[in-house]
N, CA, C and O of each residue as an XYZ file, in Angstrom:
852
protein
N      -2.214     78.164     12.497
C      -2.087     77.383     11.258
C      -1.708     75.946     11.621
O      -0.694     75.588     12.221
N      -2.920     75.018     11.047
C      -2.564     73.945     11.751
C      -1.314     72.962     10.549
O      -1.287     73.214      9.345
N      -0.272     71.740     11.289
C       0.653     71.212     11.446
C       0.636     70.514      9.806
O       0.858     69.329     10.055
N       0.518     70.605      8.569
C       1.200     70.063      7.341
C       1.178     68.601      7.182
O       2.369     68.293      7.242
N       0.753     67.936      7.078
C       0.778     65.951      6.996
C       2.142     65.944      6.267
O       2.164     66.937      5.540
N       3.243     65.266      6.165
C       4.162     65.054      5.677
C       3.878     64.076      4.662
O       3.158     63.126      4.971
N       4.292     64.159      3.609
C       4.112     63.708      2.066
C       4.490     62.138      2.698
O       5.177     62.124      3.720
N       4.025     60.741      2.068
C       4.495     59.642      2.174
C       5.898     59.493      1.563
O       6.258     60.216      0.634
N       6.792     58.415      2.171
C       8.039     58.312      1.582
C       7.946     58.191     -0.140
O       6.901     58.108     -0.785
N       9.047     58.202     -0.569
C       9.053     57.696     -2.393
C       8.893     56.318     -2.482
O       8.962     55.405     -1.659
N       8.628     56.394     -3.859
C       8.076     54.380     -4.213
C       9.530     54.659     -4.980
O      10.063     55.663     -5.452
N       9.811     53.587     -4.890
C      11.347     52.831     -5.707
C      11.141     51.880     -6.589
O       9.947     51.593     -6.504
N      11.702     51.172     -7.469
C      11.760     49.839     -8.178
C      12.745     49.531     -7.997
O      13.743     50.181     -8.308
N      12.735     48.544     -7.489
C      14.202     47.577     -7.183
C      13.945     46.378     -8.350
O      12.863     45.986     -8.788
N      15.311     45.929     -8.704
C      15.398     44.720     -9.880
C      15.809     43.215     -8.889
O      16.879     43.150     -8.285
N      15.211     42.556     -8.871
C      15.561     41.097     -7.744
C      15.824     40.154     -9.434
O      15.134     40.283    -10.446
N      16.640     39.543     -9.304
C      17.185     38.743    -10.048
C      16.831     37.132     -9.216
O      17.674     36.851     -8.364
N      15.537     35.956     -9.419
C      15.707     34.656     -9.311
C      15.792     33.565    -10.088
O      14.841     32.982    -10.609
N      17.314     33.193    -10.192
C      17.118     32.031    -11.089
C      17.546     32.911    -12.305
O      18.243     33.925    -12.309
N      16.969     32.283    -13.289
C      17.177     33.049    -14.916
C      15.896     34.142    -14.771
O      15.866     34.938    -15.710
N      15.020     34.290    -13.940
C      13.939     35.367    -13.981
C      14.347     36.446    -13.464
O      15.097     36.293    -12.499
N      14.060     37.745    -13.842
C      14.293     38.721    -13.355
C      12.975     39.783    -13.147
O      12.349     40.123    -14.151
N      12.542     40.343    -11.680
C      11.668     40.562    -11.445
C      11.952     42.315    -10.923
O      12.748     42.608    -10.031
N      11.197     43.233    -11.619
C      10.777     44.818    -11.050
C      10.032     44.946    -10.259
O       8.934     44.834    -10.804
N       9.835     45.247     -8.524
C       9.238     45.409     -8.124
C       9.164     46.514     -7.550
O      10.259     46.835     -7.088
N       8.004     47.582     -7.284
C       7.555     49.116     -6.827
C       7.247     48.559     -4.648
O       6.615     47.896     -3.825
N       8.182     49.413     -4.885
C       8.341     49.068     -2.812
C       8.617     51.197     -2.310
O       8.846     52.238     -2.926
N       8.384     50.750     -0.821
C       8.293     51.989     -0.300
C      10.206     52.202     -0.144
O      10.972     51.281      0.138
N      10.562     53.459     -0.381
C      11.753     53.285      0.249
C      12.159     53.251      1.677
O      13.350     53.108      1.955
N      11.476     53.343      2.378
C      11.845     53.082      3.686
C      11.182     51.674      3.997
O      10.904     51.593      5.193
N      10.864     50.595      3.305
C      10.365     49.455      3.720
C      11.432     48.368      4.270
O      12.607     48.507      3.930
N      11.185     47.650      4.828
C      11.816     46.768      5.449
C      12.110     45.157      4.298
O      11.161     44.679      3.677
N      13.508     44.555      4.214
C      12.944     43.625      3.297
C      12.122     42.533      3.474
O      11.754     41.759      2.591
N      11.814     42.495      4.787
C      10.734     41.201      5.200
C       9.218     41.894      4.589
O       8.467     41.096      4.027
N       8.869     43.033      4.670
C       8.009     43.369      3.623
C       7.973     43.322      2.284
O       6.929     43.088      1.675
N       9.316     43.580      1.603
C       9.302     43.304      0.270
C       9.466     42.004     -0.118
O       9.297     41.638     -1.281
N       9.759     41.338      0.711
C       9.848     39.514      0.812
C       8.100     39.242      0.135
O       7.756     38.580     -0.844
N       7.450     39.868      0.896
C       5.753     39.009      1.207
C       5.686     39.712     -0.386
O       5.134     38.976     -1.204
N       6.292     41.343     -1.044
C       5.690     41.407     -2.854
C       6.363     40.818     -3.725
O       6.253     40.868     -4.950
N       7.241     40.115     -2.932
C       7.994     39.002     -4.184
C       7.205     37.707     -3.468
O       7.105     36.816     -4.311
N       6.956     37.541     -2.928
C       6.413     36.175     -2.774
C       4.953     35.877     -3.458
O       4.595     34.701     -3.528
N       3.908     37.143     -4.079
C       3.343     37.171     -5.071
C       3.525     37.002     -6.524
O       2.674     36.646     -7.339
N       4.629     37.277     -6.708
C       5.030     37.739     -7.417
C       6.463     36.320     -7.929
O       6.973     36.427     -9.044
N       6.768     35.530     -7.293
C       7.740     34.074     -7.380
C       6.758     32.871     -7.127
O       6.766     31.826     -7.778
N       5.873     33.184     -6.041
C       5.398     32.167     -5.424
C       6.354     31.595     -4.506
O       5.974     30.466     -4.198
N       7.577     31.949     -3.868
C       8.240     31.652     -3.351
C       7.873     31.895     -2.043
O       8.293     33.025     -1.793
N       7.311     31.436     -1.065
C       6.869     32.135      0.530
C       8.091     32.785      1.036
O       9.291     32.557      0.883
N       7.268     33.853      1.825
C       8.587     34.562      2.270
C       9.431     34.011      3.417
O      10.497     34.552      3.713
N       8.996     33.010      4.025
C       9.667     32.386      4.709
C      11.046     31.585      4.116
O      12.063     31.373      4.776
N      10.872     31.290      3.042
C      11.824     30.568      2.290
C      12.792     31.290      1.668
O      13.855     30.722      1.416
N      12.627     32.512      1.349
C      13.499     33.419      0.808
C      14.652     34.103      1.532
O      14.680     34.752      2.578
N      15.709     33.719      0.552
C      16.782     34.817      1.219
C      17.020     36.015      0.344
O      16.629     35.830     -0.808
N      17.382     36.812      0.501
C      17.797     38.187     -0.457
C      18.844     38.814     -0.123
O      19.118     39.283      0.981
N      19.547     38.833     -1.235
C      21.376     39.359     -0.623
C      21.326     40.582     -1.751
O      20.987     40.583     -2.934
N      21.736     41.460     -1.000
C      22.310     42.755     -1.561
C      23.622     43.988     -1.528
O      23.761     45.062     -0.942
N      24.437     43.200     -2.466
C      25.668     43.740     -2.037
C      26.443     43.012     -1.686
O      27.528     43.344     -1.208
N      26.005     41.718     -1.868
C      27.243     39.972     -1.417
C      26.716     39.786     -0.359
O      27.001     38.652      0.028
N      25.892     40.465      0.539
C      25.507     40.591      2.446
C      23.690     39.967      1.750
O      23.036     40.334      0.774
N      23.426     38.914      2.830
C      22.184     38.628      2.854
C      21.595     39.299      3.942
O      22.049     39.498      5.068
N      20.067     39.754      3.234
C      19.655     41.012      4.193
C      18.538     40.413      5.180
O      17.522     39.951      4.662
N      18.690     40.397      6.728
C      17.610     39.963      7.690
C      15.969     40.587      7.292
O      15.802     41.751      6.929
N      15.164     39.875      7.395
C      13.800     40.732      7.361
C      13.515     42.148      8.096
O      12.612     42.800      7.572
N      14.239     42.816      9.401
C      14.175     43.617      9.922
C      15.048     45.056      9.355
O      14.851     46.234      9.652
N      16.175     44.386      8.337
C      16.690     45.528      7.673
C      15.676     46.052      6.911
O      14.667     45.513      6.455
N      16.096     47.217      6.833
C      15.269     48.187      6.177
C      16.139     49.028      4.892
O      17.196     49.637      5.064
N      15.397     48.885      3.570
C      16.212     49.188      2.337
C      16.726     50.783      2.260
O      17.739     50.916      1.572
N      16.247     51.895      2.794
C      17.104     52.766      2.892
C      18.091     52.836      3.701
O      18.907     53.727      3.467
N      18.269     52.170      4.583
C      19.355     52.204      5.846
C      20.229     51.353      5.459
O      21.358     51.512      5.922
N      19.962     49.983      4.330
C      21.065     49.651      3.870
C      21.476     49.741      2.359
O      22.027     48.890      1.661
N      21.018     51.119      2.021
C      21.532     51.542      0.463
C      21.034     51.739     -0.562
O      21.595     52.419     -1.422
N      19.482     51.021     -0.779
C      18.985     50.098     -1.345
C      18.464     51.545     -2.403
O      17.754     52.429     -1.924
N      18.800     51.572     -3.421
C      17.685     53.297     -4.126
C      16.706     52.338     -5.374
O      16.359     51.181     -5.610
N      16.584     53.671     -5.897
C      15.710     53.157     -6.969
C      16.356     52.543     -8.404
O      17.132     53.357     -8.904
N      16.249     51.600     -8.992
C      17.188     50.742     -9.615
C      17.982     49.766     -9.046
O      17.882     48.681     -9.619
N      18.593     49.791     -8.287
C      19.071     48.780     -6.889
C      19.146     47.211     -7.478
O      18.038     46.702     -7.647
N      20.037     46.571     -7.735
C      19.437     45.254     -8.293
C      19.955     44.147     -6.535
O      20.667     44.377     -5.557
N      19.259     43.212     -6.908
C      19.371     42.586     -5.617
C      18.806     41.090     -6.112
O      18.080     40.861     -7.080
N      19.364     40.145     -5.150
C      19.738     38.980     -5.323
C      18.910     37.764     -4.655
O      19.113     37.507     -3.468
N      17.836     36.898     -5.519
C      16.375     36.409     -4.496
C      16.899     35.015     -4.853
O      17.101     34.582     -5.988
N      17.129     34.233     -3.389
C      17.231     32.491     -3.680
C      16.439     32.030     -2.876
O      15.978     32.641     -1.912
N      16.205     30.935     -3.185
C      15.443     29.754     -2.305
C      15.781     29.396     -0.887
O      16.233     28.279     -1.137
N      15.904     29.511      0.455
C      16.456     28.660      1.467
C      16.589     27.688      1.590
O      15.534     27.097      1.823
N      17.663     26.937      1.551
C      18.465     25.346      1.666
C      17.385     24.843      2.275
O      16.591     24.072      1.736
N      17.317     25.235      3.354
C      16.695     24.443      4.601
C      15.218     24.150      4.163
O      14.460     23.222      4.446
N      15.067     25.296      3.350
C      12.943     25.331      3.456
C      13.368     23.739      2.027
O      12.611     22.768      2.036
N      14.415     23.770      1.142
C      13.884     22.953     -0.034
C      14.052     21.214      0.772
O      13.486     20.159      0.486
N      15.183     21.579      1.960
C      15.099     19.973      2.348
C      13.905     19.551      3.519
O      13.712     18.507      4.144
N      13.307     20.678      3.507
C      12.590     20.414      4.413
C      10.987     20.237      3.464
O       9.910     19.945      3.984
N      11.177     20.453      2.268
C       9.897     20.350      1.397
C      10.026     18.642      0.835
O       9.131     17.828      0.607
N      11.454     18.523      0.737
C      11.935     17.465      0.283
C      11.164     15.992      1.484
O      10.472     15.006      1.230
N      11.827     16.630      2.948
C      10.788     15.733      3.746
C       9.600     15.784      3.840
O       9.075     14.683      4.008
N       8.935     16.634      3.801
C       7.526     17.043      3.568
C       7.170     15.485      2.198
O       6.808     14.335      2.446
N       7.340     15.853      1.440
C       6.879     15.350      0.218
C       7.268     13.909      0.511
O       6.421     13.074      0.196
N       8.419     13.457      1.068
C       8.760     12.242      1.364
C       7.389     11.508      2.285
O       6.636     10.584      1.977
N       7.462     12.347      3.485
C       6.197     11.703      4.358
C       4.520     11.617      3.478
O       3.599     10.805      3.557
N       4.730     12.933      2.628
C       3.179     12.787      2.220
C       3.317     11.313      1.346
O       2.739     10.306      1.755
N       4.135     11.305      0.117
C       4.267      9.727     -0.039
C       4.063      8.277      0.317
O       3.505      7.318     -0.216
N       4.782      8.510      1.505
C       4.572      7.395      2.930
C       3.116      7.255      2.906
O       2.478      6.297      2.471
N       2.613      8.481      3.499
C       1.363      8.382      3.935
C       0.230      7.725      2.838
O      -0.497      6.772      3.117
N       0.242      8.489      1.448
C      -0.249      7.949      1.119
C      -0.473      6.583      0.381
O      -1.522      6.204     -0.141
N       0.829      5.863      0.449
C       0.974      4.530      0.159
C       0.592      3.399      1.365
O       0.241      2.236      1.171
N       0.788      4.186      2.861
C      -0.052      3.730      3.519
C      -1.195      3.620      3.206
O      -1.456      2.689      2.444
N      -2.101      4.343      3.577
C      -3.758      4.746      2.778
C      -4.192      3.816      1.953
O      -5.217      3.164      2.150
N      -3.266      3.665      0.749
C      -3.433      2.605     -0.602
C      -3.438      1.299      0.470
O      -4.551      0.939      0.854
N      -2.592      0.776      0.833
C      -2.517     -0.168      1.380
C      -3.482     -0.745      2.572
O      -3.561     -1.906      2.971
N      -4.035      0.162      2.923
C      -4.762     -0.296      4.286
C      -6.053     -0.012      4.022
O      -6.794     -0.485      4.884
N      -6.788      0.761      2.899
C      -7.238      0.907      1.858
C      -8.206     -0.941      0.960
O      -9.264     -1.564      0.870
N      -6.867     -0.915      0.585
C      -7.023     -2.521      0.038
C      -6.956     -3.628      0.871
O      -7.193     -4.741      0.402
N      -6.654     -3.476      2.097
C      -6.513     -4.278      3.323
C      -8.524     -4.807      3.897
O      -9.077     -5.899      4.027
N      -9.083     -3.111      4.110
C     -10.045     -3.230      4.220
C     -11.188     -3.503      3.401
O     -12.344     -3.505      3.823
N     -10.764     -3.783      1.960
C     -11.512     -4.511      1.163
C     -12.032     -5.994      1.334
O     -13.142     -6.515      1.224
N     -10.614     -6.512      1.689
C     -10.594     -7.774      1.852
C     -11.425     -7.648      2.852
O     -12.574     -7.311      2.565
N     -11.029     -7.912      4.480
C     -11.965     -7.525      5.528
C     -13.488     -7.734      5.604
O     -14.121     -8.411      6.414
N     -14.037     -6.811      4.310
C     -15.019     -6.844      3.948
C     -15.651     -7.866      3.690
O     -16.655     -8.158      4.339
N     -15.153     -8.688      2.598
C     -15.497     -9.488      2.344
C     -15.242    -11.252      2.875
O     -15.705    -12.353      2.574
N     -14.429    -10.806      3.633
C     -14.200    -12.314      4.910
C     -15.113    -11.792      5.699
O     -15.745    -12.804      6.001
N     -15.567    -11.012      6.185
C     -16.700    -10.664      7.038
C     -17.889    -10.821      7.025
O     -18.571    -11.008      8.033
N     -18.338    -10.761      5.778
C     -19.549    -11.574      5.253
C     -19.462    -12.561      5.106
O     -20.566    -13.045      4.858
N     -18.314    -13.610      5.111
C     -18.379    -15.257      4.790
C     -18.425    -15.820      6.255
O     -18.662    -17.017      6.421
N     -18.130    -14.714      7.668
C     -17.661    -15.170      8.747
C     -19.476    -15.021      8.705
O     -19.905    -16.173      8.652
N     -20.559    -14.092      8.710
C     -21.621    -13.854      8.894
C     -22.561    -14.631      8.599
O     -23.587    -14.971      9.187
N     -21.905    -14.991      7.192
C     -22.609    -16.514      6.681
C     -22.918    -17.555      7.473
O     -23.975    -18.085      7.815
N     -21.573    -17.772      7.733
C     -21.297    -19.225      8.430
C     -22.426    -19.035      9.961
O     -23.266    -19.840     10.363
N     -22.085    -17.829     10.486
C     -22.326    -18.005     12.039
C     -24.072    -18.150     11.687
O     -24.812    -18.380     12.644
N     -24.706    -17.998     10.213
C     -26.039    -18.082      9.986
C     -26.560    -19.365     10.123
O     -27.659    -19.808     10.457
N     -25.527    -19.839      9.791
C     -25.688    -21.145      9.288
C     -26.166    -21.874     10.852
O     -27.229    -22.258     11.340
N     -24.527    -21.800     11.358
C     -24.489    -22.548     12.524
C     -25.552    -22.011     13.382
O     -26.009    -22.945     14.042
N     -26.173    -20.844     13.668
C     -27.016    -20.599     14.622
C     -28.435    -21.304     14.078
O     -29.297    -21.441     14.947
N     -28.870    -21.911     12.299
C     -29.875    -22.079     12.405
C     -29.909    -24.101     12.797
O     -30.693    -25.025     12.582
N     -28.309    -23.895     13.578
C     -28.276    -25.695     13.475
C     -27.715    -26.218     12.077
O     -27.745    -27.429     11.854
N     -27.261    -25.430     11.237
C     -26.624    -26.384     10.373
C     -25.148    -25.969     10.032
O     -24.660    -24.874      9.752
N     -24.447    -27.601     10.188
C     -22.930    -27.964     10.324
C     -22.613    -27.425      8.899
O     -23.181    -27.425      7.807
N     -21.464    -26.974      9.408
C     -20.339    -26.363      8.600
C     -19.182    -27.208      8.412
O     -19.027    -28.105      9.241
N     -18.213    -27.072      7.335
C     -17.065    -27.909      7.141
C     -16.336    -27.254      8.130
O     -16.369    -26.030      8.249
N     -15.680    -27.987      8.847
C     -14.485    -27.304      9.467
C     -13.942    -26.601      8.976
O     -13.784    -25.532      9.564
N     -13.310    -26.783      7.564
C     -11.993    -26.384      6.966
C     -12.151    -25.101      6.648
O     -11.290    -24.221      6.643
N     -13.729    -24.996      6.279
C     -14.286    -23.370      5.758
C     -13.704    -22.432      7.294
O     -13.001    -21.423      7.349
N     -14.194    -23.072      8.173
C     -13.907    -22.118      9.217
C     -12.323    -22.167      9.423
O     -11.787    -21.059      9.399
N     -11.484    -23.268      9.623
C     -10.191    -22.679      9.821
C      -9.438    -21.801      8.448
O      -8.517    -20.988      8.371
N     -10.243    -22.360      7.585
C      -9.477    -21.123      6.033
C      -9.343    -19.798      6.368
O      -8.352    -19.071      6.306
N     -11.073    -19.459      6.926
C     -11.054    -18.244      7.168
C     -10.402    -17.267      8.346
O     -10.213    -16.054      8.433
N     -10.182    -18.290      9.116
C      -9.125    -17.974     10.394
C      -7.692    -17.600      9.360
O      -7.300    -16.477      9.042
N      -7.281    -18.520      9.100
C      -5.779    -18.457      8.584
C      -5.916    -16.958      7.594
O      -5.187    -15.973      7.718
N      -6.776    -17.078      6.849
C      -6.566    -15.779      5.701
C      -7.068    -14.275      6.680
O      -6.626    -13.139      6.505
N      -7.708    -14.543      7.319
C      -7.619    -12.986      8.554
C      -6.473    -13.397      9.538
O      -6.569    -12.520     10.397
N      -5.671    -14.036      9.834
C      -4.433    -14.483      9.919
C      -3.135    -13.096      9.418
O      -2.618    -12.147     10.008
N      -3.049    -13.689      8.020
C      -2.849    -13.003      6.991
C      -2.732    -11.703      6.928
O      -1.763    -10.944      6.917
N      -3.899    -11.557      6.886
C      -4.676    -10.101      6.899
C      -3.662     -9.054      8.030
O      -2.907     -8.143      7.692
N      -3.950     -9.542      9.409
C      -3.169     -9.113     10.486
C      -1.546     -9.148     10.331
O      -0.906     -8.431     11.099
N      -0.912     -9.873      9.465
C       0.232    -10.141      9.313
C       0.111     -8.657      8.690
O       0.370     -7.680      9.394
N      -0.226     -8.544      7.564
C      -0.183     -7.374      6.594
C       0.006     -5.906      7.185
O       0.982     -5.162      7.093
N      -1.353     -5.689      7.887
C      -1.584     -4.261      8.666
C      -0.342     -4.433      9.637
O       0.314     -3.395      9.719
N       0.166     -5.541     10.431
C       1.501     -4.605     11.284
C       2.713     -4.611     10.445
O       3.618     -3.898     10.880
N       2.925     -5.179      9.457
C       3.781     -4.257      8.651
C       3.798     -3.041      7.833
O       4.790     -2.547      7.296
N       2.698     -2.651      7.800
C       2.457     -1.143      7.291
C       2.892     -0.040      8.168
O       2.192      0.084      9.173
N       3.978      0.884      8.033
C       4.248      1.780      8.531
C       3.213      3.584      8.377
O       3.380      4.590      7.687
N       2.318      3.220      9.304
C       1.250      4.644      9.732
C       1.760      5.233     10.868
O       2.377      4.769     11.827
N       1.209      6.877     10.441
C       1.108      7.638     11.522
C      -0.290      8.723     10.745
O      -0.696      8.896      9.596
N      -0.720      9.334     12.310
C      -1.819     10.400     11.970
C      -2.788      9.369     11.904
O      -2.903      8.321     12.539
N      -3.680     10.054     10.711
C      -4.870      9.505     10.233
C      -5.021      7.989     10.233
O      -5.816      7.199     10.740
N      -3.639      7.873      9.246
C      -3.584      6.154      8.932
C      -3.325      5.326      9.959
O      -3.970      4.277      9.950
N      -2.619      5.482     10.782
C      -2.425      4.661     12.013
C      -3.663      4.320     12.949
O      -3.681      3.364     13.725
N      -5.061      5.554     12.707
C      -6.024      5.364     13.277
C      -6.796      4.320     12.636
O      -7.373      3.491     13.340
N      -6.892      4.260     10.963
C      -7.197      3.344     10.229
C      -6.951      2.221     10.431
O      -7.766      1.306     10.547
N      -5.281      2.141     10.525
C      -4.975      0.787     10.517
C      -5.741      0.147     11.590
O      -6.433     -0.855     11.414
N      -5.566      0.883     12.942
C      -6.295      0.277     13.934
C      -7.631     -0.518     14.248
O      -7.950     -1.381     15.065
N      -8.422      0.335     12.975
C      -9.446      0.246     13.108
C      -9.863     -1.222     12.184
O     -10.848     -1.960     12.185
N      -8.683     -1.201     11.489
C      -9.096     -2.484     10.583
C      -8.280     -3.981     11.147
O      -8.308     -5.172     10.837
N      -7.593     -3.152     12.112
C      -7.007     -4.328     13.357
C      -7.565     -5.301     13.806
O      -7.431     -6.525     13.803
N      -8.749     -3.952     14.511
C      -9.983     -4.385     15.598
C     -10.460     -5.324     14.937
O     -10.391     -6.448     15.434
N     -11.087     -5.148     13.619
C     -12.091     -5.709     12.968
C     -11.204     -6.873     12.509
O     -11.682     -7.862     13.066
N     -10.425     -7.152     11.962
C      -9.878     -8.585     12.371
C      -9.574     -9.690     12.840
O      -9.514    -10.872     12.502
N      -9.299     -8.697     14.160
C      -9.442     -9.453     15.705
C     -10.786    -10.038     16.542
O     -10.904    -10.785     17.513
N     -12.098     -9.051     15.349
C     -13.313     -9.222     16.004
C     -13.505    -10.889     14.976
O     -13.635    -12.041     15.388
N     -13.454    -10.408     13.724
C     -13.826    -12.136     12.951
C     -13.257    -12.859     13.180
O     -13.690    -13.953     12.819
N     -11.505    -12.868     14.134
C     -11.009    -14.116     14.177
C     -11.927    -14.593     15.508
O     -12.834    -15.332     15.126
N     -11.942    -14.364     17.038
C     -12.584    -14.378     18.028
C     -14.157    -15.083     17.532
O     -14.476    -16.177     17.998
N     -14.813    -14.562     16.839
C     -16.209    -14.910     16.389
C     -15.935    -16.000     15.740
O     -16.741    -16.888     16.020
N     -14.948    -16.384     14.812
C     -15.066    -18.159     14.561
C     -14.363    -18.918     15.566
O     -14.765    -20.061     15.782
N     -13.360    -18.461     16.229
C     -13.043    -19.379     17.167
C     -14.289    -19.854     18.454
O     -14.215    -20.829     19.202
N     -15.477    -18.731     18.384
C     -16.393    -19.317     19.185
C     -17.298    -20.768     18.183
O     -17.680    -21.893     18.505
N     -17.331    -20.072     17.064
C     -18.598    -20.890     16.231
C     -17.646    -21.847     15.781
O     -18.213    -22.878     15.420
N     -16.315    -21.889     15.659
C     -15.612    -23.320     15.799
C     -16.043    -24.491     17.087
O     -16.105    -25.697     16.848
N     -16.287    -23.967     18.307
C     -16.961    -24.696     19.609
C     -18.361    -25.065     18.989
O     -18.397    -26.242     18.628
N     -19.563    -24.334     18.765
C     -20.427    -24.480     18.233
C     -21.000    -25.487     17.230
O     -22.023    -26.172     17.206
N     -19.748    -25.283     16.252
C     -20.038    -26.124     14.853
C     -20.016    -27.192     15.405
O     -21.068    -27.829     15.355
N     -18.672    -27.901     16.243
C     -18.241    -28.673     16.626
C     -19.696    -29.922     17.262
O     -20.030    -31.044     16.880
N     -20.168    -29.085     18.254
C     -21.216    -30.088     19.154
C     -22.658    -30.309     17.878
O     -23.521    -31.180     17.980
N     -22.582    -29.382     16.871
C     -23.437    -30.105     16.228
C     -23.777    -31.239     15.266
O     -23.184    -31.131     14.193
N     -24.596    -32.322     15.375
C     -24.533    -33.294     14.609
C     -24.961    -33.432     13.216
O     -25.894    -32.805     12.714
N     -24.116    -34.416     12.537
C     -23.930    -33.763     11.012
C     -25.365    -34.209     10.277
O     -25.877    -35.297     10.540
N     -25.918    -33.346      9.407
C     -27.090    -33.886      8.827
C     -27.201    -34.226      7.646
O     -26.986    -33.709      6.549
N     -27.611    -35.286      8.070
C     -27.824    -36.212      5.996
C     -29.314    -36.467      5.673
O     -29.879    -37.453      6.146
N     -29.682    -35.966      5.216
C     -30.477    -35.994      4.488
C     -30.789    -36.882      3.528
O     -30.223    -36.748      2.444
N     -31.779    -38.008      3.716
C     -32.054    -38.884      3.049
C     -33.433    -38.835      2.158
O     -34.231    -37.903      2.070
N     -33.464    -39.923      1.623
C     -35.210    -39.487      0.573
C     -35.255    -40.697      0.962
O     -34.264    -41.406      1.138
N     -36.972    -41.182      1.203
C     -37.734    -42.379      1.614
C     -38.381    -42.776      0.493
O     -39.587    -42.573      0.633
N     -38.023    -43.421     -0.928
C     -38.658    -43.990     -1.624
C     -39.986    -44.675     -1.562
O     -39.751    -45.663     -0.867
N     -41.232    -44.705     -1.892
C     -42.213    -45.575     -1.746
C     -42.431    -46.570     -2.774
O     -42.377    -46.363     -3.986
N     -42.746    -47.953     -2.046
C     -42.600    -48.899     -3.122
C     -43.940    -49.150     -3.340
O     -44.949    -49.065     -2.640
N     -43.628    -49.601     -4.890
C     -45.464    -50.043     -5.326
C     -45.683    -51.745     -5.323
O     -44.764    -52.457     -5.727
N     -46.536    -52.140     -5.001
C     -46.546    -53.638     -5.527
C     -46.796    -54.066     -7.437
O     -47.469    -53.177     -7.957
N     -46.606    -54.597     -7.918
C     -46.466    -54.787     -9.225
C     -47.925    -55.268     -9.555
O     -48.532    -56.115     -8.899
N     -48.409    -54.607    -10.670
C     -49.699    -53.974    -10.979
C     -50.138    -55.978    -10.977
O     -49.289    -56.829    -11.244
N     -51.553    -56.292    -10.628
C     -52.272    -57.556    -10.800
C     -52.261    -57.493    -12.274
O     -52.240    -56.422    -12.881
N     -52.279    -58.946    -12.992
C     -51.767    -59.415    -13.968
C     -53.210    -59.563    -14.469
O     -54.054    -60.314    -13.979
N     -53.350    -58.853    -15.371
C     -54.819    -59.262    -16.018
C     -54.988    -60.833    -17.017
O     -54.335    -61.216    -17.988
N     -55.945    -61.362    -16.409
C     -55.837    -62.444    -17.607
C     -56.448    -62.719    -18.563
O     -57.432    -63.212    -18.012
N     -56.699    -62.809    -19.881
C     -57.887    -62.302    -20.608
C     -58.195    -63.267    -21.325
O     -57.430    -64.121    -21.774
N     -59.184    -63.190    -21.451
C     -60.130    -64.721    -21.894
C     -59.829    -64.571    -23.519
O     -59.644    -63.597    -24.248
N     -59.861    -65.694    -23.687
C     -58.987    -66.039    -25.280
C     -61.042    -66.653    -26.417
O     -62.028    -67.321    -26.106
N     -60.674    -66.010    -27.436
C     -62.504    -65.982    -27.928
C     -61.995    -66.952    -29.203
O     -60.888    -66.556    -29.569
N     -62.392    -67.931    -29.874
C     -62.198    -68.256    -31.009
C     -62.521    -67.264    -31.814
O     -62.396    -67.392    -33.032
């Protein structure tokens, strides 16, 4: 006669009290509370990492196991938040902030960029087809990507954004370099004026006309 399967342990309901909520949950009685952690953490949304659970004034390790420490059916028991996980959500949320006010910022950084980049593109059109530029256009645009660079190293990045910033560094560093060449350039070329050559007429012959009685 072969060997009998032994019946599974009993299901229990334990009462977890979080906050003003109070929650029934169906657990094995021989379960461990780091298992019943993960059906309240459906059940709170609270991850079970974050949870503590005290039963009996004693907070219970995940490796205890609810029949070995008392735990029956009805059982009420005690579910809080971990200190540590809320200050550590607290930094969490602090950096995501950071970050993304970085982003905003470097963001709107590379707008500008944009558009000094096309006036630097202009110019170097100009000057390569031989025609002089004002100086002043070119040192403006120096000074305001100047600027620009002032801006991005005061932005505090890391991760992603710090790669950004970099990248809108470069490109700063590339339009200032590119007018300081076409500043040499502009320079040796001579300025062009453009004149108009009027043609003169001689004043029409004077007709003289014979007078008739």
């Amino acid at each position: 006669m072969g060997i009998q399967p032994r019946p599974p342990p009993p299901e229990i309901k334990v009462r977890v009290k979080y906050g003003a909520a109070r929650h029934e949950v169906a657990v094995s009685s021989i379960a461990s509370f780091g298992e019943l952690k993960k059906l309240l953490a459906a059940r709170t949304g609270l991850p079970a990492a974050d949870q503590r659970l005290t039963y009996r004034g004693k907070e219970r390790g995940n490796a205890d196991y609810l029949d070995v420490c008392g735990v029956k059916n009805r059982s009420k028991l005690y579910l809080a938040e971990d200190p540590t996980s809320v200050e550590r959500r607290y930094i969490e949320r602090q950096k995501s902030a950071k970050i993304e006010t970085a982003n905003r910022a470097i963001g709107a950084i590379a707008l500008e960029v944009d558009k000094l980049a096309d006036q630097v593109r202009s110019i170097e059109k100009s000057i390569t087809r031989g025609s002089k530029v004002a100086e002043v256009q070119i040192t403006t645009l120096i000074e305001l990507l100047m600027r620009l660079a002032v801006k991005l190293d005061s932005i505090h990045a890391e991760g992603d954004s710090s790669s950004q910033k970099n990248i809108q560094a470069k490109r700063v560093q590339k339009c200032v370099e590119t007018l300081d060449v076409l500043k040499i350039s502009n320079a040796r070329l001579q300025n062009v004026i453009v004149t108009t050559k009027w043609e003169t007429f001689d004043a029409p012959a004077t007709t003289q006309w014979e007078l008739f009685d």
